[in-house]
FIZA-544057 format. One record per residue (C-alpha): residue in three letters; x, y, z; residue number from 1. Coordinates in steps of 0.5 Angstrom, whole numbers, plus 500, padded with zeros to 3 digits. Example, Ala and Ser with C-alpha at 12.3 -4.5 7.8 and 13.67 -1.06 7.14 Angstrom:
BEGIN
+-----+-----+-----+-----+-----+
! res !  c1 !  c2 !  c3 !   n !
+-----+-----+-----+-----+-----+
! Ala ! 525 ! 491 ! 516 !   1 !
! Ser ! 527 ! 498 ! 514 !   2 !
+-----+-----+-----+-----+-----+
//
This chain:
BEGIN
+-----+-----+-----+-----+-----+
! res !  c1 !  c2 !  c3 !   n !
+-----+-----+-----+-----+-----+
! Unk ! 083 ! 842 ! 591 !   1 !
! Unk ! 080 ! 836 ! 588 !   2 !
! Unk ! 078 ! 835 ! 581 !   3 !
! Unk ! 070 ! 837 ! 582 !   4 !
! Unk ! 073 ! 843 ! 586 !   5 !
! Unk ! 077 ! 845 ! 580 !   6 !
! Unk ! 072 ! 845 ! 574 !   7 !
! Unk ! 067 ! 849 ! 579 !   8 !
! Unk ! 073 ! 855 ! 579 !   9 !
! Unk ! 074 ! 854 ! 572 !  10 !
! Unk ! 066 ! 855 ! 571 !  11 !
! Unk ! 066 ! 849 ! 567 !  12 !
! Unk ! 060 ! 844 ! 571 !  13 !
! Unk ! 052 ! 846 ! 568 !  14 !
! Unk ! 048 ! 841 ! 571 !  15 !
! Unk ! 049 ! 834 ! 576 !  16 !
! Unk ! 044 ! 828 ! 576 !  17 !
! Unk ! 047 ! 827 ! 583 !  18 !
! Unk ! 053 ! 832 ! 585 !  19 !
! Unk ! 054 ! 828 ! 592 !  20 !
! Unk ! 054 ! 821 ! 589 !  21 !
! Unk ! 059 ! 823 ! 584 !  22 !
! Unk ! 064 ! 827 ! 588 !  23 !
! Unk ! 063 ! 820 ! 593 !  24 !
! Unk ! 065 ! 815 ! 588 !  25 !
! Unk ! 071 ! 821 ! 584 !  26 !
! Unk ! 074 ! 820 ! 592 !  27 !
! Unk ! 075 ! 813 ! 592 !  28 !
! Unk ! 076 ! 811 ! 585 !  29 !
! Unk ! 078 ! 812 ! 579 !  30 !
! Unk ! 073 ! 811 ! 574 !  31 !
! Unk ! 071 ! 810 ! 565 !  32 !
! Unk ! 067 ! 816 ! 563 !  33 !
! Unk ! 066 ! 819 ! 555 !  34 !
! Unk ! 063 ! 824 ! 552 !  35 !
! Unk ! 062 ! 823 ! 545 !  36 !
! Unk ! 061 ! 827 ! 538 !  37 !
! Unk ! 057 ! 825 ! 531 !  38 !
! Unk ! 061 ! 826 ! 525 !  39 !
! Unk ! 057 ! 831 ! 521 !  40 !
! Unk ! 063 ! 834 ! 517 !  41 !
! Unk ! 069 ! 831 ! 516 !  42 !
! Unk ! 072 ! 836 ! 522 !  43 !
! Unk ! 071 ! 839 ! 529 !  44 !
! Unk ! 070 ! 846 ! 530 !  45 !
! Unk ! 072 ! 850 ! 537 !  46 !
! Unk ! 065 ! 849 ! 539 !  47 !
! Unk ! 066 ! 842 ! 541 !  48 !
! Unk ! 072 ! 842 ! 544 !  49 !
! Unk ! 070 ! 845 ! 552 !  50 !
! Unk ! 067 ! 837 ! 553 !  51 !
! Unk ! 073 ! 834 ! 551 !  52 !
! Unk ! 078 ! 838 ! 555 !  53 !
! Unk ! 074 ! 837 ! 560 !  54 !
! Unk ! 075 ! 830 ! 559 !  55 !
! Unk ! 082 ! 830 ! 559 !  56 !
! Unk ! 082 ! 834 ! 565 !  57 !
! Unk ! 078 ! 827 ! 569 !  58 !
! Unk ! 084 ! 824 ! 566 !  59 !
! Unk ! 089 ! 828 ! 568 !  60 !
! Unk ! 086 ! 826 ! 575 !  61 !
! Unk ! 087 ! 819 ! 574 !  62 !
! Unk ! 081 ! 817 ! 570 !  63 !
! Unk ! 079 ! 814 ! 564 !  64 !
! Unk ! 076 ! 818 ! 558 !  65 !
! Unk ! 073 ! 815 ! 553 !  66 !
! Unk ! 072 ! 818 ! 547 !  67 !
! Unk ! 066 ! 816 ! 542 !  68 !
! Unk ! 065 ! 818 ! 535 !  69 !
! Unk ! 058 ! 817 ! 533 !  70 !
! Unk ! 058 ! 813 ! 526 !  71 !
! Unk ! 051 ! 811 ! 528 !  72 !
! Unk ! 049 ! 816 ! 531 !  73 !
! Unk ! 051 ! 821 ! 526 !  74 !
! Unk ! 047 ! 817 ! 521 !  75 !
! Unk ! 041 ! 819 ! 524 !  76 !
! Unk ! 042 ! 826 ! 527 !  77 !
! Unk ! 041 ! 829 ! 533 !  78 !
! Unk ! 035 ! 834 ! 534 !  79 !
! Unk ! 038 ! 838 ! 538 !  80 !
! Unk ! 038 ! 845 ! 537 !  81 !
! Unk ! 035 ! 844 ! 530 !  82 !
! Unk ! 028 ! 847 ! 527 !  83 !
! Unk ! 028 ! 841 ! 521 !  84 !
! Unk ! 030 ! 834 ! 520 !  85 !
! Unk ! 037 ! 835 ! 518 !  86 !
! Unk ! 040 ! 832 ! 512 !  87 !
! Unk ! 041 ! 825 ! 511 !  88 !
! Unk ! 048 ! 823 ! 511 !  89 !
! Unk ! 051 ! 817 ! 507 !  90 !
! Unk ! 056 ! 811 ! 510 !  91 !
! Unk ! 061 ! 812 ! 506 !  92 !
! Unk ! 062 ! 820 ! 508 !  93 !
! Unk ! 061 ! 819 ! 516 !  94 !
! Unk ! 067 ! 814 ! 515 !  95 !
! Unk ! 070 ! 819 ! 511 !  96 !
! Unk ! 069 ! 824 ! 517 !  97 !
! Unk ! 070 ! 819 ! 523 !  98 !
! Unk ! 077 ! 818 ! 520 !  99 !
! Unk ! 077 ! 826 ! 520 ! 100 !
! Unk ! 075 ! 827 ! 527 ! 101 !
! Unk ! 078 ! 821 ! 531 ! 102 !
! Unk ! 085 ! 824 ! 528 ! 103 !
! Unk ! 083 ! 830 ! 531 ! 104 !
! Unk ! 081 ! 827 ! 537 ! 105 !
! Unk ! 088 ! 824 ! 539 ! 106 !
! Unk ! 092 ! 830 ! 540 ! 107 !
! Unk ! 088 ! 832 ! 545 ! 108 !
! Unk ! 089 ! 825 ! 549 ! 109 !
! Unk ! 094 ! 820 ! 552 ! 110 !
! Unk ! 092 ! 814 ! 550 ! 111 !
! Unk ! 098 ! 809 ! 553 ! 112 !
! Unk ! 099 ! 807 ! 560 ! 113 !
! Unk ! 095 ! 806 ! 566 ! 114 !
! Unk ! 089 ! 810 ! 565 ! 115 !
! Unk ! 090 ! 811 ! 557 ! 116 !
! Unk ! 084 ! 813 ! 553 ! 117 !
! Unk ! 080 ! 809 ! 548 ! 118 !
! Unk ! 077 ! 811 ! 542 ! 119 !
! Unk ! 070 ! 808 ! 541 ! 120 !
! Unk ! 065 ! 808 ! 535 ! 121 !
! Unk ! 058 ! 807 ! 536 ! 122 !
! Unk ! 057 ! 804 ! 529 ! 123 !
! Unk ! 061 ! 797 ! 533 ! 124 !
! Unk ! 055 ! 796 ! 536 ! 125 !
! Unk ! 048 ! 800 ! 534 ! 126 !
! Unk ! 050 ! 798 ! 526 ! 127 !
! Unk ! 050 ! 790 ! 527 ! 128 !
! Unk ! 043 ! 791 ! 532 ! 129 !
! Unk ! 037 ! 788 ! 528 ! 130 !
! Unk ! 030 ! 792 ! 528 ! 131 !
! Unk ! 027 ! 787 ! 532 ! 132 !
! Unk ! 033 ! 787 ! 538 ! 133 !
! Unk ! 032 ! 794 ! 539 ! 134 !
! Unk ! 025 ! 795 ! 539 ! 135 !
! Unk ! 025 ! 788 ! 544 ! 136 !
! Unk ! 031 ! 790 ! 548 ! 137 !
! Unk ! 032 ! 797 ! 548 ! 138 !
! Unk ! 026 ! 802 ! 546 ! 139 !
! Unk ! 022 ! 797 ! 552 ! 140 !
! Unk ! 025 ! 801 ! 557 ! 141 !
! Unk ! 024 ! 807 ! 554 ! 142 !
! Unk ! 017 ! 811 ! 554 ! 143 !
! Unk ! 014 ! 815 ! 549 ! 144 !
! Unk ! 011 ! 819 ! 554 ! 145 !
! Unk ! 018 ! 820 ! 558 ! 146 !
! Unk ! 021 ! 821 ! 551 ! 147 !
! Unk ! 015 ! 828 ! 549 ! 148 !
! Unk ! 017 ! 831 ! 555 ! 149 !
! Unk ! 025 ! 832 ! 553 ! 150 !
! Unk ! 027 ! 839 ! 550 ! 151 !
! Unk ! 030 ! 837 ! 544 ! 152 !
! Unk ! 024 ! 832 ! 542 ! 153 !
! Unk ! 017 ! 837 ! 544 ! 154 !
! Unk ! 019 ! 845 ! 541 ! 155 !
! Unk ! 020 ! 840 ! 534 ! 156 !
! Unk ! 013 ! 837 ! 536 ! 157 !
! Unk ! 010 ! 843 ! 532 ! 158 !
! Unk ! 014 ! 844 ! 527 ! 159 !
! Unk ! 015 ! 835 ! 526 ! 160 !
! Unk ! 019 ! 831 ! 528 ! 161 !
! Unk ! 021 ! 824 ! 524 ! 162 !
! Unk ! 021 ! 817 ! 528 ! 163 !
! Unk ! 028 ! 817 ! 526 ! 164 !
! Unk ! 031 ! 823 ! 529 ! 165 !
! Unk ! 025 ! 822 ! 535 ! 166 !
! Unk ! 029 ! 815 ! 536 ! 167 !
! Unk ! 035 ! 819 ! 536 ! 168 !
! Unk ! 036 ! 819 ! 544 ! 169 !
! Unk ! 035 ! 812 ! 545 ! 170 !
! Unk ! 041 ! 810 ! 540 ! 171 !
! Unk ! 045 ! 815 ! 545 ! 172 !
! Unk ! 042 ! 812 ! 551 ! 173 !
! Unk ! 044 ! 806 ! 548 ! 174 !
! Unk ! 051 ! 808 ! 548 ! 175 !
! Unk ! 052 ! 810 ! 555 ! 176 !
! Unk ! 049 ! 803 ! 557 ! 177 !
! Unk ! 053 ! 800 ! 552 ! 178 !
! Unk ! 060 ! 802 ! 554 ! 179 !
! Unk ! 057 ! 802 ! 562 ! 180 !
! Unk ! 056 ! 794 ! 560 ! 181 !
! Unk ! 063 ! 794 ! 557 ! 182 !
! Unk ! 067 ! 798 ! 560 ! 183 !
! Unk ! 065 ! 800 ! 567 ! 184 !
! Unk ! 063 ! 807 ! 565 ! 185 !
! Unk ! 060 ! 811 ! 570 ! 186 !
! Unk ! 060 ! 817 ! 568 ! 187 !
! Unk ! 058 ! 821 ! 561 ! 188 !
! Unk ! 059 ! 829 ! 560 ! 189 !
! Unk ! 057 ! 834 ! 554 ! 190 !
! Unk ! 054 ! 841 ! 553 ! 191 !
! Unk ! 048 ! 843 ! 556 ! 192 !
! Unk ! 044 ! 841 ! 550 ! 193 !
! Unk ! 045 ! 834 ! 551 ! 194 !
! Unk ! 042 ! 833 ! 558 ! 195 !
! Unk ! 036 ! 830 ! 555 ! 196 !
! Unk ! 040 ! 825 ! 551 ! 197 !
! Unk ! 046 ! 823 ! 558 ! 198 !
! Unk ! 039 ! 823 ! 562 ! 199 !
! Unk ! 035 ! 818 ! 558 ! 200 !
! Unk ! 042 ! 814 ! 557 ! 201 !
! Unk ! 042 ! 813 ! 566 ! 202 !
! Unk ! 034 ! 812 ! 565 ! 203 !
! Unk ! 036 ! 805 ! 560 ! 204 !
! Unk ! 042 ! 803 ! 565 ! 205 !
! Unk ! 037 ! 804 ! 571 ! 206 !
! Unk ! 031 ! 800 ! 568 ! 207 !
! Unk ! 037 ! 794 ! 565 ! 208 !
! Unk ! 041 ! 794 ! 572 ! 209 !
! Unk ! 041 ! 792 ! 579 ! 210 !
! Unk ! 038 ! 798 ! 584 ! 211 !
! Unk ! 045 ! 799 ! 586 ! 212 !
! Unk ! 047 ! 801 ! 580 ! 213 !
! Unk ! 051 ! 808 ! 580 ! 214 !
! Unk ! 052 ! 812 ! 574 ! 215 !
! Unk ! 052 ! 819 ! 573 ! 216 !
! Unk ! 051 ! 825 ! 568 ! 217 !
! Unk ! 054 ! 832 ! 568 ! 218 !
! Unk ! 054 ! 838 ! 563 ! 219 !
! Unk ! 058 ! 844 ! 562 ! 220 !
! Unk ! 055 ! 850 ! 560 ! 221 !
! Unk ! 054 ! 854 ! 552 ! 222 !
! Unk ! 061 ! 859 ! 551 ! 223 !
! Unk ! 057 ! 866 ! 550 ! 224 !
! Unk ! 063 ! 871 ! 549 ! 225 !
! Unk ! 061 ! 878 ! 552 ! 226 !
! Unk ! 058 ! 882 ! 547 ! 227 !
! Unk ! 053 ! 878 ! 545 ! 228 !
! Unk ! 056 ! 875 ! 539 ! 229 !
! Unk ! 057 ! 868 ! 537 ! 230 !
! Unk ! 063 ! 864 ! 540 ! 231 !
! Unk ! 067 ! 860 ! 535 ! 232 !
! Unk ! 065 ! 864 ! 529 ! 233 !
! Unk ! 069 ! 869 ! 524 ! 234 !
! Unk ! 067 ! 873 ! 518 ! 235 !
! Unk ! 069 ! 868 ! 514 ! 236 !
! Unk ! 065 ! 862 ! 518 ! 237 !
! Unk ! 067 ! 857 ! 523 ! 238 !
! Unk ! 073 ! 856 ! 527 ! 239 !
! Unk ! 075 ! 849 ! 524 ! 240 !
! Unk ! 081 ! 845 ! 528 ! 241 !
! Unk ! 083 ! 841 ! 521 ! 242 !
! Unk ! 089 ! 845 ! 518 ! 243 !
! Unk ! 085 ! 846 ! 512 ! 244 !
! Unk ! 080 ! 849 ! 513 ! 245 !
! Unk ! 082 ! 854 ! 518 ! 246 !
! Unk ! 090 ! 855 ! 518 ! 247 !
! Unk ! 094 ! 855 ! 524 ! 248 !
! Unk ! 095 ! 862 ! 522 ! 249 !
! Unk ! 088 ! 863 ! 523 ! 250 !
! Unk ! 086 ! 859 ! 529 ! 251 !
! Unk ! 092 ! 863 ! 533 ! 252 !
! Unk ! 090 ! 870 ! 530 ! 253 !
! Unk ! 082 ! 868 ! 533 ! 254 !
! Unk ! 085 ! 866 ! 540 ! 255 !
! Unk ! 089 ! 872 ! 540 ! 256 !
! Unk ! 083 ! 877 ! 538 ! 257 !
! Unk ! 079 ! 875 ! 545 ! 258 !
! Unk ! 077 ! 881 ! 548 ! 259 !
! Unk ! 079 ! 883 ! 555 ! 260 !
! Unk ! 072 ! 882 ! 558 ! 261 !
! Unk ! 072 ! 874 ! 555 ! 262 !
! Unk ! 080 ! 872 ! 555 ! 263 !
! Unk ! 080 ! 870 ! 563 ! 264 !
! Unk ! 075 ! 865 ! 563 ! 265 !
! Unk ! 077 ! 862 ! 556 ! 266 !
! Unk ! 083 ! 861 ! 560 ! 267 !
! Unk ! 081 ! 857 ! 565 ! 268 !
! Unk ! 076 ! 853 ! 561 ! 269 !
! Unk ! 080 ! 851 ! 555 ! 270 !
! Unk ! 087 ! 851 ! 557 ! 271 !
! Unk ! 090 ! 847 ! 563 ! 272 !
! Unk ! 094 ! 853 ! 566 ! 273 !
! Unk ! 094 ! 852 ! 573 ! 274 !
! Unk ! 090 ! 856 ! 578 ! 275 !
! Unk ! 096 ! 861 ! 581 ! 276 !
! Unk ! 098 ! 862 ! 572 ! 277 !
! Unk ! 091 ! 865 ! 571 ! 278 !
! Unk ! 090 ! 869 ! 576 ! 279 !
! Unk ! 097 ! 873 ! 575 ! 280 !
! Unk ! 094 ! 873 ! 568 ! 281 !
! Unk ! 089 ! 876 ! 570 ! 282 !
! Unk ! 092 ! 881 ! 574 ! 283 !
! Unk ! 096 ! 882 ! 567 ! 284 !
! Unk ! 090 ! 885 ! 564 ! 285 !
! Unk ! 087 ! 889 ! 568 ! 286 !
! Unk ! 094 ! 893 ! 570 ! 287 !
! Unk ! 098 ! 892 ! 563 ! 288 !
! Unk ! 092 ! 890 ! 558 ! 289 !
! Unk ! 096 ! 893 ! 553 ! 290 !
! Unk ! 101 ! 888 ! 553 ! 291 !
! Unk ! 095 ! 883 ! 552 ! 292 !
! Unk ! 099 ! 877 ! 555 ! 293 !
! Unk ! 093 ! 873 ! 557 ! 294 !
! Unk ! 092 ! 873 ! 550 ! 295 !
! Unk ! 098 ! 871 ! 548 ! 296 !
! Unk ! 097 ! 865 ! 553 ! 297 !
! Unk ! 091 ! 863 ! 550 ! 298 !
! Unk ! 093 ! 863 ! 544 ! 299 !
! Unk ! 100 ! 860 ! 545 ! 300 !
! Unk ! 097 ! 854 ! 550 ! 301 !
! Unk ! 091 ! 851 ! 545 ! 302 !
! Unk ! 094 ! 852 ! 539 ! 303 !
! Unk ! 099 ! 848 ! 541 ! 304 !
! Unk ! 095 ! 842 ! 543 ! 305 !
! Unk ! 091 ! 842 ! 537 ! 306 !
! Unk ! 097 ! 844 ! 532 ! 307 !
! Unk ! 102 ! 843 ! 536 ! 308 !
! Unk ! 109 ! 846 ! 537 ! 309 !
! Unk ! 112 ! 847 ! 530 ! 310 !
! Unk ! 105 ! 850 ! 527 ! 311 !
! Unk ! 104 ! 855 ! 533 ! 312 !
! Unk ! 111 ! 857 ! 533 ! 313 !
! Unk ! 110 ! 859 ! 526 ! 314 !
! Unk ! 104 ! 862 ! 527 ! 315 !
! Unk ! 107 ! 866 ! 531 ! 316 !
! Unk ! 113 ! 868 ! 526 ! 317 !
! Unk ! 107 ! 870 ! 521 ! 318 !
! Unk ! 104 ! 874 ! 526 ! 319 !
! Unk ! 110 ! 878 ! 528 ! 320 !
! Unk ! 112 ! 878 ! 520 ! 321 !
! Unk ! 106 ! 882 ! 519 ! 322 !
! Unk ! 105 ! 886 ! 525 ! 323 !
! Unk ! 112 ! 889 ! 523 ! 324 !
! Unk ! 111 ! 888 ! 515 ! 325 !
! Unk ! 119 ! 884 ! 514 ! 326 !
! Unk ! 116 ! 879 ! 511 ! 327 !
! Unk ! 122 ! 877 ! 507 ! 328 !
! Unk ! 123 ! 871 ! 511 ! 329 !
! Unk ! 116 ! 867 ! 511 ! 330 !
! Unk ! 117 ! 862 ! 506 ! 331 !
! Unk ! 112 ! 860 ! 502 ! 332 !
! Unk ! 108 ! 855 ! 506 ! 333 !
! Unk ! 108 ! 861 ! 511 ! 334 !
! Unk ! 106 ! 866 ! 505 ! 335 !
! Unk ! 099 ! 861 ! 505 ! 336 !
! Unk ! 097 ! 862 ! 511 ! 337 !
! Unk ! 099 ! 869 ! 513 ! 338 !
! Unk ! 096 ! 872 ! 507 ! 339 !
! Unk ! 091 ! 866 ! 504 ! 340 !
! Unk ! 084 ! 872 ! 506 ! 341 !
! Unk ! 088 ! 878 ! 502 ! 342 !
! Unk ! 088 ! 880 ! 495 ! 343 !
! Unk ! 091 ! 877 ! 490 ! 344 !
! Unk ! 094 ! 878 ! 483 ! 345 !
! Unk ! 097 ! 873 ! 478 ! 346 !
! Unk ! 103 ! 876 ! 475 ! 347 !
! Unk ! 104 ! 870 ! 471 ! 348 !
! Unk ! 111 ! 869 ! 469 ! 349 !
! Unk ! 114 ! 875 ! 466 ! 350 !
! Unk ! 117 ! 880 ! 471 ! 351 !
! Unk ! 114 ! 887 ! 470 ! 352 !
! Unk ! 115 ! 895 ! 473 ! 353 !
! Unk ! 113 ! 896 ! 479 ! 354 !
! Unk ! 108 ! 902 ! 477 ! 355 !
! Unk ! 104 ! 898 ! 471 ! 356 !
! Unk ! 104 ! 891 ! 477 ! 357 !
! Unk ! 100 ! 897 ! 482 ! 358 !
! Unk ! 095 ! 899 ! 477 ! 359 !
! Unk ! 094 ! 892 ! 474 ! 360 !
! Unk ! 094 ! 889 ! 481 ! 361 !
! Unk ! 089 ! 894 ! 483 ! 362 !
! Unk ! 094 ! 897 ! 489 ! 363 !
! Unk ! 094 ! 904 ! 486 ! 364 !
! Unk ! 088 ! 907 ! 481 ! 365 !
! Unk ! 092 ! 910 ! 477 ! 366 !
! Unk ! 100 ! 910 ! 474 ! 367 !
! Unk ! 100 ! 917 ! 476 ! 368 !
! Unk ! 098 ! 915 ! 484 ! 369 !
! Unk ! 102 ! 909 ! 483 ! 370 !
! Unk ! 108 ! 915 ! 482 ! 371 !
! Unk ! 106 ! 918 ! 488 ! 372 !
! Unk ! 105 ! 912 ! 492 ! 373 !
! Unk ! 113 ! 909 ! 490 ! 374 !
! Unk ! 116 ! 917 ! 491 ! 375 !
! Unk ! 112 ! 918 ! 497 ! 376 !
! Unk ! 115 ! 911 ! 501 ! 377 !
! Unk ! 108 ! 908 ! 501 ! 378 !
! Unk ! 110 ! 902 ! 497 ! 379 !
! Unk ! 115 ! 896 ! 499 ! 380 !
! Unk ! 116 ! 890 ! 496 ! 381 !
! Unk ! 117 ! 884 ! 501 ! 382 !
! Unk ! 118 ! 889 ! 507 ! 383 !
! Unk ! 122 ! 893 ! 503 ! 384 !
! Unk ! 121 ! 900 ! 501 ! 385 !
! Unk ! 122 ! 902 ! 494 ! 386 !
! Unk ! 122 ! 909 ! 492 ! 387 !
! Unk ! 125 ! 908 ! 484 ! 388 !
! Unk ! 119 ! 909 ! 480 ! 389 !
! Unk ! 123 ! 906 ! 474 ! 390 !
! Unk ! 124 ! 900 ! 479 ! 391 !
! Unk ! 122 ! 892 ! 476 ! 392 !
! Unk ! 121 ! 886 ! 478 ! 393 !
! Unk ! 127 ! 881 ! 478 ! 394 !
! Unk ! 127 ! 874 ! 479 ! 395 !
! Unk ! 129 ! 875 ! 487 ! 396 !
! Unk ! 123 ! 880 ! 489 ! 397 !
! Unk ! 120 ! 872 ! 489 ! 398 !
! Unk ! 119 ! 868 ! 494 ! 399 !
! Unk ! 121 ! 861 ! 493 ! 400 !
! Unk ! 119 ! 863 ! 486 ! 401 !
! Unk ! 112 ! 863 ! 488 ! 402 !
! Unk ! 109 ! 870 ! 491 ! 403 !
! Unk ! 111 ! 877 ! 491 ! 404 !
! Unk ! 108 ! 881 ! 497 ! 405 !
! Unk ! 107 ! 888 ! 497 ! 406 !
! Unk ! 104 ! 893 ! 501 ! 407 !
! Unk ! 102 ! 899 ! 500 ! 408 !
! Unk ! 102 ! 905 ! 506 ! 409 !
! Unk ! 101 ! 901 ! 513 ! 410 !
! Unk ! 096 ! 895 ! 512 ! 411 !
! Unk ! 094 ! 894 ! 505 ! 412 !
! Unk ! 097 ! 888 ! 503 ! 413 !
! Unk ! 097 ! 884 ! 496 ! 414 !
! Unk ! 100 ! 878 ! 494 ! 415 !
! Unk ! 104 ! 877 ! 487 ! 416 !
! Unk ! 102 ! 870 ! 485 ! 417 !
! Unk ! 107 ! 867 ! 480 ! 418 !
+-----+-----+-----+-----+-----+
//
């Protein structure tokens, strides 16, 4: 099964400007294609990794992607999708974010060897164009009326469109003619939002090239889940890939709480599984759903590539810790991430007894439930049941001096802070 095959299994190809041309030059060359991303915050979310790894899949077969960080372009800002001008960013916050972004970037390509990935930013060359040379050289071969009959440009007609954002599909434009002069890119692939952009950057490579000149575009399809919800997103915001802002923890737990009806087709569309491991998967959740392997998988395989084998192997230790309730051996990094939604109390340094703690700390109502729960066995200190109500707190029930974790009855956790 060739590379175009592949990804229509996978059902990862939306649109083709010219399906046989391209699969013609795929089967006898390898070539440069990008996709590219503008830095709107200082991280990507999962709802921009499907073009990249579609990217890393052309080069898994030999190609060369190259991976475009908008420095320019995330100055404008991209219509696409928005009802209303988007707030203007300044340079100093987009080189902020470009830094953030590019060191996201990396782990997901190899850039060494024959066919390794080259990072560009398209700030190298729109910045140091005057107004004069992109009025004369490149918006000439653009016309207005072309640009009026893209998607993004004519549903912001009613409502307004600025002369900056109504410019913004010529600096993409500009962009796959730049790298198309510079690097021999023949091919640019990105979400189904992006057709307008990707076919006005082939409407500037035709009208600058010969009439021989072959350079390709291709969309892949908005990820919907089957409930009618929105992909990417939890109750507490989007699912970021900086560590920061969404623990590995955290980004484990959302993969591995895909449900049965989305979880194969996120399988072959964000992980590089092979075709024959999926489908024994997928035969896995509609014979044993309740051993949730697919999802295991998923959960194992992208977090992996994002965070790597360490940070998924702890996921995986928190996960296990909290399912069972032994959390005695999290360290305290471990704590941060397992328990950084729960409930909270600052103890401050004194150790206490343990029915005054459950009160202070809003566990129980009341000292006599407190006394009801510790008798009951619905109480334990860092997995361990404790039924003394006279118990106190010593320097030992800290993990690394810094947390305490009681639960009380099967699920309600709440984190000593010391």
């Amino acid at each position: 099964m060739d590379l175009l095959q592949d990804l229509t299994w996978r059902g990862i190809i939306y649109q083709q400007t010219d399906e046989e041309g391209l699969k013609d030059v795929l089967s006898k060359e390898s070539i440069s294609l990008y996709c590219g991303v503008d830095p709107t915050a200082d991280s990507m979310h999962i709802g921009h990794l499907l073009p990249f790894l579609t990217l890393r899949r052309f080069q898994q077969h030999g190609h060369r992607p190259l991976v475009l960080v908008g420095g320019a372009t995330g100055l404008i800002g991209d219509p696409s999708g928005k009802s209303e001008e988007r707030k203007l960013l300044t340079l100093e916050t987009v080189q902020d974010n470009v830094a953030g972004i590019k060191q996201q970037l990396e782990t997901i390509f190899e850039f060494e060897g024959e066919n390794g990935a080259i990072m560009v930013n398209n700030y190298d060359w729109a910045g140091k164009m005057d107004v004069v040379t992109f009025l004369r050289d490149i918006g000439k071969h653009i016309g207005v009326n072309y640009m009026l009959a893209k998607d993004t440009i004519a549903t912001r007609l009613e409502t307004g469109i600025s002369f900056t954002e109504f410019t913004y599909t010529i600096l993409q434009a500009m962009d796959f003619n730049h790298l198309y002069d510079h690097h021999n890119c023949k091919l640019q692939i990105g979400g189904s939002d992006q057709w307008g952009n990707i076919t006005s950057g082939l409407e500037l490579i035709r009208k600058t090239h010969t009439e021989d000149t072959k350079a390709f575009g291709l969309t892949i399809p908005l990820v919907t889940k089957s409930d009618g919800t929105k992909f990417g997103k939890t109750e507490s915001g989007a699912v970021w890939l900086d560590p920061e802002k969404t623990t590995p923890y955290e980004f484990y737990q959302f993969w591995i709480n895909t449900a049965d009806a989305d979880v194969v087709r996120y399988l072959k569309i964000f992980t590089f599984l092979s075709h024959e491991e999926i489908e024994q998967l997928e035969q896995s959740v509609q014979e044993e759903p309740h051993l949730r392997k697919a999802q295991k998988a998923l959960a194992e395989e992208i977090t992996r590539l994002i965070h790597g084998e360490e940070s998924l192997q702890q996921a995986i230790k928190i996960s296990q810790a909290l399912f069972s309730g032994d959390v005695k051996n999290l360290s305290a990094a471990e704590i941060k991430q397992g328990f950084k939604d729960v409930p909270s109390f600052d103890a401050g340094e004194e150790d206490g007894n343990l029915v005054d703690l459950l009160v202070a700390a809003k566990i129980s109502p009341s000292k006599r439930q407190a006394r009801e729960d510790i008798t009951n066995g619905a109480v334990t200190i860092n997995g361990e049941k404790i039924t003394d109500t006279s118990y106190v707190l010593q320097e030992n029930d800290r993990i690394e001096g810094q947390f305490t974790i009681i639960r009380r009855g099967k699920k309600k956790y709440t984190l000593i802070k010391y």
